[in-house]
C-alpha positions in Angstrom: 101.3 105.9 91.2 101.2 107.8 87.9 103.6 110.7 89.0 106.9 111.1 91.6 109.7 112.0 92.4 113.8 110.8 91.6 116.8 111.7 93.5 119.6 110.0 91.5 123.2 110.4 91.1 124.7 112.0 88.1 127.7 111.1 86.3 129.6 114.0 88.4 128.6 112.8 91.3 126.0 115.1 92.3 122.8 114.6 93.5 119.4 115.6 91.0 116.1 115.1 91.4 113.6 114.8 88.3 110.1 114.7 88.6 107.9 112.0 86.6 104.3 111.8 85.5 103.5 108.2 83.5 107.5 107.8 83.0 107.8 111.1 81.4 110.5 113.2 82.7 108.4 116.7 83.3 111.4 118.2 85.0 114.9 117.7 86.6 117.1 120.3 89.0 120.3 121.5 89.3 122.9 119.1 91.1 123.5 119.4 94.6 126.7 118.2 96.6 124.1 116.5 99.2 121.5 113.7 99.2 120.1 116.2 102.1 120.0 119.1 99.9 118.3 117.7 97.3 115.7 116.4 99.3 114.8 120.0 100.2 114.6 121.2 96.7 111.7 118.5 96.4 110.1 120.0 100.2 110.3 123.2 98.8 108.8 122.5 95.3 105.7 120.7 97.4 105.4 123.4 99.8 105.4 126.6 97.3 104.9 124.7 93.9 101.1 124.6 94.0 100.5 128.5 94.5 103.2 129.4 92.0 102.5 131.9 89.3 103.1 130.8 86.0 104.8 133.5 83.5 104.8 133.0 80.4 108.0 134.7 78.2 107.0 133.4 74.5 105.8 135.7 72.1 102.9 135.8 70.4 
């Protein structure tokens, strides 16, 4: 599979979750104090990630 998901552990001890396309690290999260939690942020980005808008704050 070219792209998923990582929930690791960071050196704190919290809980991340990165996303990967081809072993590129696209994005990771915040840290969370639970495995459970984390696992949500990854539902949530499934459920409402593909109808995001995308805003764009560079400018021209």
């Amino acid at each position: 599979m070219a792209h998923k998901f990582e929930i690791y552990k960071d050196k704190a001890g919290e809980f991340r979750v990165r996303f990967k396309y081809n072993s590129e690290i696209m994005f990771s999260t915040e840290g969370y104090s639970s495995k459970a939690s984390a696992q949500n942020a990854i539902d949530s980005i499934k459920k409402n990630g593909p109808d995001a808008p995308v805003e764009d704050n560079t400018q021209a």
